[in-house]
Structure formats: structure tokens, C-alpha cells
Z-matrix of the N, CA and C atoms (Angstrom, degrees):
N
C 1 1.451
C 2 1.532 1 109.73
N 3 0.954 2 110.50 1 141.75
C 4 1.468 3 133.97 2 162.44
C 5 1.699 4 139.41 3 -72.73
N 6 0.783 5 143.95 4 110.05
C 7 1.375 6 130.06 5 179.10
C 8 1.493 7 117.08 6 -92.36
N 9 1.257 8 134.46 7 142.19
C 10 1.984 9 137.46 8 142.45
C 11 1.458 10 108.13 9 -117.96
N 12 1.544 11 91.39 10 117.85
C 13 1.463 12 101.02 11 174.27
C 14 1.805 13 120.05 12 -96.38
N 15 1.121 14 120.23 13 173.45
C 16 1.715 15 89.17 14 -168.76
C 17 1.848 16 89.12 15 -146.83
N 18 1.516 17 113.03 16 179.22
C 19 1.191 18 113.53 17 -161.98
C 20 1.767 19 91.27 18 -107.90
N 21 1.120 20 118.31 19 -10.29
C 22 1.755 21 109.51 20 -177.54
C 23 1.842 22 103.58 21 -142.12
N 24 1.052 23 110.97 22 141.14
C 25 1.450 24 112.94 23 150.27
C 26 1.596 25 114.84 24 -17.26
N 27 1.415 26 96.88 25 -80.61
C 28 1.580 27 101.04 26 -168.51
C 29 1.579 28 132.32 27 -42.14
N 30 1.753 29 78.85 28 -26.10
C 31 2.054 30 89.67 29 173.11
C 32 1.129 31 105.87 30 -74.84
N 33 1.125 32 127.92 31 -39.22
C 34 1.615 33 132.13 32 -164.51
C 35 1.305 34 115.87 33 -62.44
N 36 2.063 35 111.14 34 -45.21
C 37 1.542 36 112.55 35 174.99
C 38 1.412 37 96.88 36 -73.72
N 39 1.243 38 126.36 37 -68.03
C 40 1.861 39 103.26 38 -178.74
C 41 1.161 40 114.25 39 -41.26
N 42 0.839 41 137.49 40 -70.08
C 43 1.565 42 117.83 41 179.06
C 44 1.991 43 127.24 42 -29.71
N 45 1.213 44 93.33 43 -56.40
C 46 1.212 45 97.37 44 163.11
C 47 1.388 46 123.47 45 -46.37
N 48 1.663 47 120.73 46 -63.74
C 49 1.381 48 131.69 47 -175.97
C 50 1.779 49 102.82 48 -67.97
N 51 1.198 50 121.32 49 -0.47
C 52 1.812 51 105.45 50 171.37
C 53 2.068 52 94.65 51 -118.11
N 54 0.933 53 130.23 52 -7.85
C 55 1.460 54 139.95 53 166.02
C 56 1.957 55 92.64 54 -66.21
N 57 1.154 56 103.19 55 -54.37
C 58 1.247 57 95.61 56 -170.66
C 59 1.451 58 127.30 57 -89.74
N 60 1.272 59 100.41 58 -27.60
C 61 1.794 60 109.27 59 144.75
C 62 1.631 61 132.81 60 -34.13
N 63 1.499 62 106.72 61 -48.82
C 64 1.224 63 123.23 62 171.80
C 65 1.567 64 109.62 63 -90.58
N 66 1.557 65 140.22 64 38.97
C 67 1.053 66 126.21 65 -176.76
C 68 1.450 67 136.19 66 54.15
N 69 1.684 68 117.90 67 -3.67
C 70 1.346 69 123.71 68 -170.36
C 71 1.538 70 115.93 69 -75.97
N 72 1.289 71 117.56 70 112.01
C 73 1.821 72 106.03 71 -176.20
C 74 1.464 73 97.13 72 -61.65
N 75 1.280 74 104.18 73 138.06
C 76 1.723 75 109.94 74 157.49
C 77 1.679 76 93.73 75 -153.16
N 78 1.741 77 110.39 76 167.96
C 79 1.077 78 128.10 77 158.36
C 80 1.364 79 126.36 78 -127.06
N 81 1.440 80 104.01 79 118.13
C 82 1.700 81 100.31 80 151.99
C 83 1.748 82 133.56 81 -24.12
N 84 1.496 83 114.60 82 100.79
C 85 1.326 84 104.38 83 -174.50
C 86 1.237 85 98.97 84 -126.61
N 87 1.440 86 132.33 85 149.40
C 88 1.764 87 122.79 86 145.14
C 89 1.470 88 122.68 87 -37.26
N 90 1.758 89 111.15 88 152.66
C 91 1.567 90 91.02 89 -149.02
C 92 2.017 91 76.26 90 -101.27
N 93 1.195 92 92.42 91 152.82
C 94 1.807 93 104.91 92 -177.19
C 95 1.309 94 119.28 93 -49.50
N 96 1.709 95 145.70 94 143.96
C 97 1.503 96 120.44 95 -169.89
C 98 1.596 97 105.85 96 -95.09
N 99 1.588 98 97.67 97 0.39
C 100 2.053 99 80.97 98 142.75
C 101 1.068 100 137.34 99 -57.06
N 102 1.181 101 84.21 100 -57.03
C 103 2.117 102 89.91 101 173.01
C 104 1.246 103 110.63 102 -57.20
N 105 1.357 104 122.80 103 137.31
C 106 1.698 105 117.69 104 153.76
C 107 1.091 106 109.27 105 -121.15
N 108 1.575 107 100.06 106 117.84
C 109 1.779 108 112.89 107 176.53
C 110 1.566 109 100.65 108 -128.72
N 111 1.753 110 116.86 109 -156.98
C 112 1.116 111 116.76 110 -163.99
C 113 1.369 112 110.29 111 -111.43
N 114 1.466 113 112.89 112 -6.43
C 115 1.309 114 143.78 113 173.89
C 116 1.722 115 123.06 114 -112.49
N 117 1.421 116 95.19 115 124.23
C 118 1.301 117 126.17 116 179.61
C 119 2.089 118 108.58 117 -54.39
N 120 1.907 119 95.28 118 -28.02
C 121 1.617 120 88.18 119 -164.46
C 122 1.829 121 95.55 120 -139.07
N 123 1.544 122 81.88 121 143.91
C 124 1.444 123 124.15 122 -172.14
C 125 1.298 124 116.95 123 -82.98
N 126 1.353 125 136.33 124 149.00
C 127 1.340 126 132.97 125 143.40
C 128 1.506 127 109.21 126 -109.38
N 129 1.538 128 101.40 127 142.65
C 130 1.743 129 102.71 128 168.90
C 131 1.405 130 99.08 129 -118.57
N 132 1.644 131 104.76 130 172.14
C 133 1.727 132 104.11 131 179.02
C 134 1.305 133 94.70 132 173.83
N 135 1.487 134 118.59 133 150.68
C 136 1.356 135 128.88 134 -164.71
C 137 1.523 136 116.54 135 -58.43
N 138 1.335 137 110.54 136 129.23
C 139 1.602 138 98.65 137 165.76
C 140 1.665 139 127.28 138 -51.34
N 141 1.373 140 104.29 139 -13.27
C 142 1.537 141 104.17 140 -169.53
C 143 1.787 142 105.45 141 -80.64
N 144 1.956 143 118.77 142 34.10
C 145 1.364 144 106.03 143 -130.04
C 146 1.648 145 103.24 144 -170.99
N 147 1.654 146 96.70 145 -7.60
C 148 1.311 147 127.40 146 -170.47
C 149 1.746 148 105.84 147 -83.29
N 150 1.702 149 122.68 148 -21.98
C 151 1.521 150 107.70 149 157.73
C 152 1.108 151 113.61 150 -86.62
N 153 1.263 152 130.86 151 -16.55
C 154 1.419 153 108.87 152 -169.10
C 155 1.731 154 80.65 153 -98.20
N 156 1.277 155 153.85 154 -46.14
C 157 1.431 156 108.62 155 -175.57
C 158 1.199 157 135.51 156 -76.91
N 159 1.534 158 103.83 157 9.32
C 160 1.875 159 109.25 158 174.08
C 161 1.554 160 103.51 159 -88.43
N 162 1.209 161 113.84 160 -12.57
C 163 1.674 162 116.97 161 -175.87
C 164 1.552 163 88.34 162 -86.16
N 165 1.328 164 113.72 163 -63.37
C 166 2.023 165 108.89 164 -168.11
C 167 1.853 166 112.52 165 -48.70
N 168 1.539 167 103.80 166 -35.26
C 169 1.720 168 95.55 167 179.68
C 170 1.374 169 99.65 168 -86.86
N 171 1.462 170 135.70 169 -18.39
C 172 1.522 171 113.69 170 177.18
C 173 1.505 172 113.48 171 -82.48
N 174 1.586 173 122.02 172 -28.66
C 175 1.397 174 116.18 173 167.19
C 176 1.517 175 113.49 174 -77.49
N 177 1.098 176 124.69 175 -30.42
C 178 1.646 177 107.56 176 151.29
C 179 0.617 178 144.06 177 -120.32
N 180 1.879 179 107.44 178 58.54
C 181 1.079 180 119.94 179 168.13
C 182 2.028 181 126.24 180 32.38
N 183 1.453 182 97.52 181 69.85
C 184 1.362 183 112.66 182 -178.93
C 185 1.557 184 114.68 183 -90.70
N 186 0.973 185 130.36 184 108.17
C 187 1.657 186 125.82 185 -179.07
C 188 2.074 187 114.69 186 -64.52
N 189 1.190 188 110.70 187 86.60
C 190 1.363 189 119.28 188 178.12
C 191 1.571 190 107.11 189 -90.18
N 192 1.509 191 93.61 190 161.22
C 193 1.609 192 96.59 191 167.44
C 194 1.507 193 117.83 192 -118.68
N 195 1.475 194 90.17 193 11.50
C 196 1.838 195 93.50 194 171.85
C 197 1.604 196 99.28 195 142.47
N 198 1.182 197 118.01 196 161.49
C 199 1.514 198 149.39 197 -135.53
C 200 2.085 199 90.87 198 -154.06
N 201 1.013 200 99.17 199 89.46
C 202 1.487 201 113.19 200 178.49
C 203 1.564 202 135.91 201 -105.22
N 204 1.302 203 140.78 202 94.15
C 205 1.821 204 124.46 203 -174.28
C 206 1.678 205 102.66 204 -98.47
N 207 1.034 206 106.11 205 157.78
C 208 1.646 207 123.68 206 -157.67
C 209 1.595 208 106.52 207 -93.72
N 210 1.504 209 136.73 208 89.28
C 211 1.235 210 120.93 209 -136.52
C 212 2.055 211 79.21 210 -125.88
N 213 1.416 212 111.55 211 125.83
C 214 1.269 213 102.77 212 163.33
C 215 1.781 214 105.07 213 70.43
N 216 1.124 215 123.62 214 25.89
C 217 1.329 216 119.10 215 -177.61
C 218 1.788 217 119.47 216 72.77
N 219 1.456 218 93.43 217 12.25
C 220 1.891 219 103.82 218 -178.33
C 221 1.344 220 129.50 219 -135.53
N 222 0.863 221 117.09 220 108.28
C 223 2.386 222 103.63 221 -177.23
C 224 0.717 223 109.72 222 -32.92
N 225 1.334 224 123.32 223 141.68
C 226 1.541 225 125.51 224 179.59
C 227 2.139 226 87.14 225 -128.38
N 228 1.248 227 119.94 226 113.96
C 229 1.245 228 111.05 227 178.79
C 230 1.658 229 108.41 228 -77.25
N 231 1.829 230 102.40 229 136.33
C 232 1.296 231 110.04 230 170.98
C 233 1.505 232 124.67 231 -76.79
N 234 1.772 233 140.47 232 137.50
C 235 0.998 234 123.19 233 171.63
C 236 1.407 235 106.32 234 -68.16
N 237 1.525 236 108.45 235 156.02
C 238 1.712 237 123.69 236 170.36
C 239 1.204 238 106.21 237 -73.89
């Protein structure tokens, strides 16, 4: 699994509501207190799943604070 953590609420439910538009399973999670973002909540979603949601937040323009996989018990942030 994958994580995107985001800097507001509001990114997080859009994000969610166009993830789910396009068929992509993800879940609403709290975002880990490794991460420090501006938002309390997370989305996860399969790595097998990670181009088509870097294409959906760059065509609409989604404000994230990073695209993260859990490597060794730690985020390891993905480049965009």
C-alpha cells in the first residue's frame, strides 16, 4: 500500500471523491506522526495504481504533501 498525505482536509476529500470516480480503491486513514503535514487524514491505495493516481492529482491539480510507501517500518517519500 501506498500512502498521499495532504496539507488541508479539503484536498484529502477531493482526492478521495476523484480516486473514487475513477474506480481506484483507496481508504481514508489518519496521516502517520511521521509524516508532518497539515492534515490529520490520509489516503492509501494500491501500488499497482500509483500512475494513474499521479496522472488524476496532476490533471486536477490536487494540492498533496507527498506520495509515500512504508519501507522497513518507515515512509520513504515518492518523487512526483
Amino acid at each position: 500500500m501506498l500512502l498521499m498525505a495532504f496539507d488541508s482536509t479539503q484536498q484529502a476529500l477531493r482526492a478521495e471523491m476523484l480516486l473514487d470516480y475513477a474506480d481506484i480503491e483507496n481508504d481514508m486513514c489518519p496521516t502517520p506522526k511521521e509524516i508532518t503535514a497539515g492534515c490529520a487524514l490520509s489516503l492509501e491505495f494500491q501500488e499497482a495504481d500509483l500512475l494513474e493516481v499521479k496522472r488524476i492529482i496532476k490533471e486536477e491539480r490536487v494540492d498533496i504533501h507527498g506520495l509515500y510507501s512504508k519501507e522497513d517500518g518507515h515512509y520513504v517519500n515518492l518523487e512526483l
